[in-house]
C-alpha positions as CSV (number, residue, x, y, z in Angstrom):
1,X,0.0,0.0,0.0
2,X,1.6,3.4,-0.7
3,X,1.9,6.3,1.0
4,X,-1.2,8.1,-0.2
5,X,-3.7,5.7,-0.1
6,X,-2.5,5.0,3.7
7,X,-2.7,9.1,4.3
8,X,-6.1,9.4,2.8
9,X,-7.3,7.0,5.4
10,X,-6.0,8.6,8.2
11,X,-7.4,11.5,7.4
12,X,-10.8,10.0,6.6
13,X,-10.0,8.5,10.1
14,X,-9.5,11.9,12.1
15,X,-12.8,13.5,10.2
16,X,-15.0,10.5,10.8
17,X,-13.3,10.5,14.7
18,X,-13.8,14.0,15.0
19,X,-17.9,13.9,14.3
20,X,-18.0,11.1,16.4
21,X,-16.2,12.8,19.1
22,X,-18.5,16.1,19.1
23,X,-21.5,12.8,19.2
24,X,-19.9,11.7,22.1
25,X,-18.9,14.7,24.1
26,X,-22.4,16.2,23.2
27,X,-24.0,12.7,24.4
28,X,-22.2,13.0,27.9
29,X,-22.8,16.8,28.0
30,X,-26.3,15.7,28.0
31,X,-26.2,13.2,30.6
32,X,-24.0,15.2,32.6
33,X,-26.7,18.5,32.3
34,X,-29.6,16.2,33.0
35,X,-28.0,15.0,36.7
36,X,-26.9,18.6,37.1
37,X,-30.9,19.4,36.9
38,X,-30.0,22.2,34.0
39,X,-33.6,23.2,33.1
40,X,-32.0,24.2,29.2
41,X,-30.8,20.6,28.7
42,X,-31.2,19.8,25.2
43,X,-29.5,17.5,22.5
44,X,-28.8,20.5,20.4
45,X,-27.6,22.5,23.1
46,X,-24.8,20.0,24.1
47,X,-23.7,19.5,20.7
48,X,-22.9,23.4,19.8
49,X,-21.5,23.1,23.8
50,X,-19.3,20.6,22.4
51,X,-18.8,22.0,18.9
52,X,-17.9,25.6,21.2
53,X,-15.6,23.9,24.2
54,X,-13.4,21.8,21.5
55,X,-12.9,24.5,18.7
56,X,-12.4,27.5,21.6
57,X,-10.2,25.0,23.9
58,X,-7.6,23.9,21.1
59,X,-7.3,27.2,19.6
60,X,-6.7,28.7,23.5
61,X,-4.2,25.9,24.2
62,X,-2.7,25.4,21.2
63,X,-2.1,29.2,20.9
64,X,-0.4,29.7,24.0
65,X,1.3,26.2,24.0
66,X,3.6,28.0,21.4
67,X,4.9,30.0,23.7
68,X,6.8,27.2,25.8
69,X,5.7,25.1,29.2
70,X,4.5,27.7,31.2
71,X,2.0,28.7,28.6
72,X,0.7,25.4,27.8
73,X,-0.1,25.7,31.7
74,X,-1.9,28.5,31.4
75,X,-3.3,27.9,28.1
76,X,-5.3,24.8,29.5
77,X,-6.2,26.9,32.3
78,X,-7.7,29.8,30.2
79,X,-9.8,26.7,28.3
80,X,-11.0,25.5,31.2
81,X,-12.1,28.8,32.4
82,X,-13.4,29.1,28.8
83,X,-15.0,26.4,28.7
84,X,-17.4,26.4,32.1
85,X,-18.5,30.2,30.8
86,X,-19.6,28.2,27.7
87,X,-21.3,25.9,29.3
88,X,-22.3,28.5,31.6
89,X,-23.7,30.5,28.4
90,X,-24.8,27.4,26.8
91,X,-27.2,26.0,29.1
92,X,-27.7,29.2,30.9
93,X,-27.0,27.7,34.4
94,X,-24.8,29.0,37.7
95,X,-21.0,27.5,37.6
96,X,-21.9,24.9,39.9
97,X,-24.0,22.8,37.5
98,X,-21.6,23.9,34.6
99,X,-18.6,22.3,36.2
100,X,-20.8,19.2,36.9
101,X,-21.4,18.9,33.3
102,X,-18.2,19.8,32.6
103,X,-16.8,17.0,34.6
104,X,-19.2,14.9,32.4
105,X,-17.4,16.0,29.1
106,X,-13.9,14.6,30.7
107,X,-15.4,11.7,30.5
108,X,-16.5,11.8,27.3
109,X,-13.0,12.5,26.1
110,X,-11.4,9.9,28.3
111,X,-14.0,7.5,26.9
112,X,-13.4,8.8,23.5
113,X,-9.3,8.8,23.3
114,X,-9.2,5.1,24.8
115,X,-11.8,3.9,21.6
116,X,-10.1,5.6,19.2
117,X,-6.6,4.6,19.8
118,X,-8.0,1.3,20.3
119,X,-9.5,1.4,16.8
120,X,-6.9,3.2,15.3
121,X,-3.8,1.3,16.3
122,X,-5.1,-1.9,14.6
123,X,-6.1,-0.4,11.5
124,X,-2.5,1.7,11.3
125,X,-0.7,-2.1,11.8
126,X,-3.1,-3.8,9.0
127,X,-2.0,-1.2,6.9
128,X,1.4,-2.2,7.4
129,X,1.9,2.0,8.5
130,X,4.8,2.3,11.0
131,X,3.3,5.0,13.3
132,X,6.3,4.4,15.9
């Protein structure tokens, strides 16, 4: 298999991982806003949540990762903080619920990182790619 045809499926990869991320984070931002009791709980409000929390968190962190340790630091702190005002905004809720929910969404992305890897990693060795 050459190069390309291996690279195109990677990248369909990410994209197809990346909608199903949003599915899942928005799924658990659901759940999450539902035990937090957030009257504005919807399907369609989690999913621009997540849609808002991933696009806004890597641009933050990845912006100010480039300017060494320290601001990777403070570039995840500045998402988080981002991201409980979205939620906040979102659902239109107090910060307590929004950092129950958000504590949902960790788990969305733990839960999401471990399936994809475990998906991934296979299809990368069938391939015959060498991703070490």
């Amino acid at each position: 298999m050459d190069i390309a045809a291996i690279s195109g499926a990677v990248i369909v990869a990410l994209v197809i991982g990346f909608f199903v991320y949003l599915l899942v984070m928005a799924f658990f931002l659901w759940i999450g806003a539902h035990i937090a009791r957030v009257s504005k709980s919807t399907f369609g409000r989690s999913l621009l949540c997540a849609l808002l929390i991933t696009v806004v968190s890597w641009f933050v962190a990845g912006l100010l990762s480039l300017t060494g340790i320290a601001g990777t630091w403070v570039g995840f702190i500045i998402a988080l903080l981002i991201t409980l005002f979205l939620i906040k905004g979102v659902y239109r809720t107090g910060f307590g619920r929004a950092i129950l929910v958000w504590i949902f969404s960790i788990v969305a992305v733990i839960v999401f990182v471990v399936v994809f890897v475990l998906i991934l990693v296979p299809v990368l060795g069938i391939t015959g790619y060498n991703y070490m």
